[in-house]
VORO-690531 format. One record per residue (C-alpha): residue number from 1; residue in three letters; chain; x, y, z. Coordinates in steps of 0.2 Angstrom, whole numbers. Example, Ala and Ser with C-alpha at 12.3 -4.5 7.8 and 13.67 -1.06 7.14 Angstrom:
2
TIVO     k     r   c    east   north      up
TIVO     1   Ala   A      62     -22      39
TIVO     2   Ser   A      68      -5      36
END
This chain:
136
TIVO     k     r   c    east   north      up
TIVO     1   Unk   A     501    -259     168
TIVO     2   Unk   A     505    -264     150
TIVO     3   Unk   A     521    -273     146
TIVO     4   Unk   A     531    -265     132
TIVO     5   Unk   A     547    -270     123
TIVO     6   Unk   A     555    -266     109
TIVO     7   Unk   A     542    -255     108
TIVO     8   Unk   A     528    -269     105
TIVO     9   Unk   A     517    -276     121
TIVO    10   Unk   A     522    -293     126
TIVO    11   Unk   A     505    -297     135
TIVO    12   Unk   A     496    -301     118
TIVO    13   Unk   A     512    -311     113
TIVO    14   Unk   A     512    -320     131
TIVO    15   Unk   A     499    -324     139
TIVO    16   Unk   A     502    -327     159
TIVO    17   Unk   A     495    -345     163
TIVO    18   Unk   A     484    -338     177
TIVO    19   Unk   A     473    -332     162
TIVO    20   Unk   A     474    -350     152
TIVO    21   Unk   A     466    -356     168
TIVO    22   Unk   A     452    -344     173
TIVO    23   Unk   A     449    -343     155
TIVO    24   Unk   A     447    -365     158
TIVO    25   Unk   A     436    -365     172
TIVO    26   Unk   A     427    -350     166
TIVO    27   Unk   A     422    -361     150
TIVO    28   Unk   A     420    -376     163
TIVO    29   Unk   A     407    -365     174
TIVO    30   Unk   A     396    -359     160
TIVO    31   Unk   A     395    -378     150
TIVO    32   Unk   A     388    -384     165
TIVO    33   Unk   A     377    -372     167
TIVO    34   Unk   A     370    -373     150
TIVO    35   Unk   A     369    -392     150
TIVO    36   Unk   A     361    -391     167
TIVO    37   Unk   A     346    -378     160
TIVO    38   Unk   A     345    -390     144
TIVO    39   Unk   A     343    -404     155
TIVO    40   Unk   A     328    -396     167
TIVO    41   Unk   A     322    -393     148
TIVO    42   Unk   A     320    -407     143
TIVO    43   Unk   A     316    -420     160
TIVO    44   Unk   A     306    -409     169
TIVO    45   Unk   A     288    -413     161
TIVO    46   Unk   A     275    -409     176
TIVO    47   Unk   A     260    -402     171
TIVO    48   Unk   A     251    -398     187
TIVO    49   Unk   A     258    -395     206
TIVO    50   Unk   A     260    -407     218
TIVO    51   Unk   A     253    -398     234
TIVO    52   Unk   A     254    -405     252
TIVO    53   Unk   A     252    -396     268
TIVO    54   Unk   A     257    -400     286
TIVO    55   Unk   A     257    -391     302
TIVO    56   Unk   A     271    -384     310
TIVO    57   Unk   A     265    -375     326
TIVO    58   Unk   A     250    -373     335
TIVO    59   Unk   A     250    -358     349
TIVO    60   Unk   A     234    -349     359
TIVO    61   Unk   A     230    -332     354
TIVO    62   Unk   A     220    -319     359
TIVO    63   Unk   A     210    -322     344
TIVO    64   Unk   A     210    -339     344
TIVO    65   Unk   A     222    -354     340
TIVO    66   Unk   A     233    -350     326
TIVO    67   Unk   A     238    -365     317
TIVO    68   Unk   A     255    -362     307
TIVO    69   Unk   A     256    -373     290
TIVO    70   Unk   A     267    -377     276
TIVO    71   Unk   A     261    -379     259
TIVO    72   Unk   A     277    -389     249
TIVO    73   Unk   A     274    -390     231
TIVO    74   Unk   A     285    -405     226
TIVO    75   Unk   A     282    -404     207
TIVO    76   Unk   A     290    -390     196
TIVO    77   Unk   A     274    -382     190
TIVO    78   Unk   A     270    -365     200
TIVO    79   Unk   A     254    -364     207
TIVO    80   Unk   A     247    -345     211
TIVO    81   Unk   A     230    -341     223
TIVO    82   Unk   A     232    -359     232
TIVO    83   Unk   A     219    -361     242
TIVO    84   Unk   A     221    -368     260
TIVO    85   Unk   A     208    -377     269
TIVO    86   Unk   A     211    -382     288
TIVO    87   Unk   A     200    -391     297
TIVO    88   Unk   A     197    -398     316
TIVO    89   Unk   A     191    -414     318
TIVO    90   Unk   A     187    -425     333
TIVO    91   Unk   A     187    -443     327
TIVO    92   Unk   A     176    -442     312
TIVO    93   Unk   A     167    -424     317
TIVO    94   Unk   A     170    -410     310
TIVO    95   Unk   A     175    -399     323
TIVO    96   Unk   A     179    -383     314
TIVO    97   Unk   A     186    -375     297
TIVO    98   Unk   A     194    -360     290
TIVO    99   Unk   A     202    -355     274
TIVO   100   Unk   A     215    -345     268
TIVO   101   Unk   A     224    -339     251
TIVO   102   Unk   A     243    -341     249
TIVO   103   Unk   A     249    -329     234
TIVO   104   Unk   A     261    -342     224
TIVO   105   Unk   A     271    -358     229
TIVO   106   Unk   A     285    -360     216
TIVO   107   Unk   A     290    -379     209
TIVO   108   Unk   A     302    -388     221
TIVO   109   Unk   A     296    -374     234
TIVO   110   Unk   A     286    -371     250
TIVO   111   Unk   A     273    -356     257
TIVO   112   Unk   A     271    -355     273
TIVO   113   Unk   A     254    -346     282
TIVO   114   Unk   A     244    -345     297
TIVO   115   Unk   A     227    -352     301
TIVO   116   Unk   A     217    -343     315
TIVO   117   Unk   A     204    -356     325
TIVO   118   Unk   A     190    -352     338
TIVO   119   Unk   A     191    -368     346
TIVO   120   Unk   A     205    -377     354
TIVO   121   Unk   A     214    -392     343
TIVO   122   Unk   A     223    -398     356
TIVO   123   Unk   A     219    -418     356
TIVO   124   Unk   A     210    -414     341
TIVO   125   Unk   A     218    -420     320
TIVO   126   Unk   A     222    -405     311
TIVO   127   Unk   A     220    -406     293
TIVO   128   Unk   A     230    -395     281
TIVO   129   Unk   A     222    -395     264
TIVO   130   Unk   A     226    -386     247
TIVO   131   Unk   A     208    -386     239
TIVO   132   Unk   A     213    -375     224
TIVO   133   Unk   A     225    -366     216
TIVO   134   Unk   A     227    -356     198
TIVO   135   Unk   A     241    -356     184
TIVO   136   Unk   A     252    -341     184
END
């Protein structure tokens, strides 16, 4: 409710200091943000993704082993249509592969997926490979 007297509203004359302060951090808040955006800008140059993939669970199905993987992209370029390539390897044989397509793995981000094998991996290297991958 406004403040009124003598017929004139105070508020406008007076200001509560609760409103000097929000009005501070407010103006805080949104300088950092802006300086923060300016300096991604300007520092963050990469011009392609940095993909790496790594396992993180490996489970019989009834289909199959299905190998769970992580595709982490450490750079800041997004990369769209990755392909994935996992392979089975006994020593230096190839045991089996399989690919699949992950849709989009943002800059400083990770895509996880599943990979479906017909033989066992178990004592066996898994590999996790991004093979390819197209600019959005």
């Amino acid at each position: 409710m406004t403040k009124i007297a003598g017929g004139k509203n105070i508020e406008a004359d007076e200001p509560h200091w609760i409103e000097w302060v929000m009005g501070a951090v407010s103006a805080v808040i949104v300088i950092a943000v802006m300086v923060w955006i300016a300096k991604d800008a300007i520092s963050d140059r990469d011009a392609s993704p940095n993909l790496v993939g790594s396992v993180v669970h490996v489970e019989q199905r009834s289909g199959g082993y299905q190998v769970q993987f992580e595709v982490r992209n450490s750079a800041s370029a997004t990369a769209s249509q990755v392909t994935v390539r996992g392979e089975v390897r006994d020593d230096d044989t190839l045991v089996e592969t399989t690919e699949t397509i992950v849709d989009y793995v943002p800059g400083h981000s990770k895509a996880n997926g599943g990979l479906i094998f017909q033989h066992d991996p178990d004592g066996k290297a898994i590999h996790i490979l991004a093979t390819a991958y197209n600019d959005p």
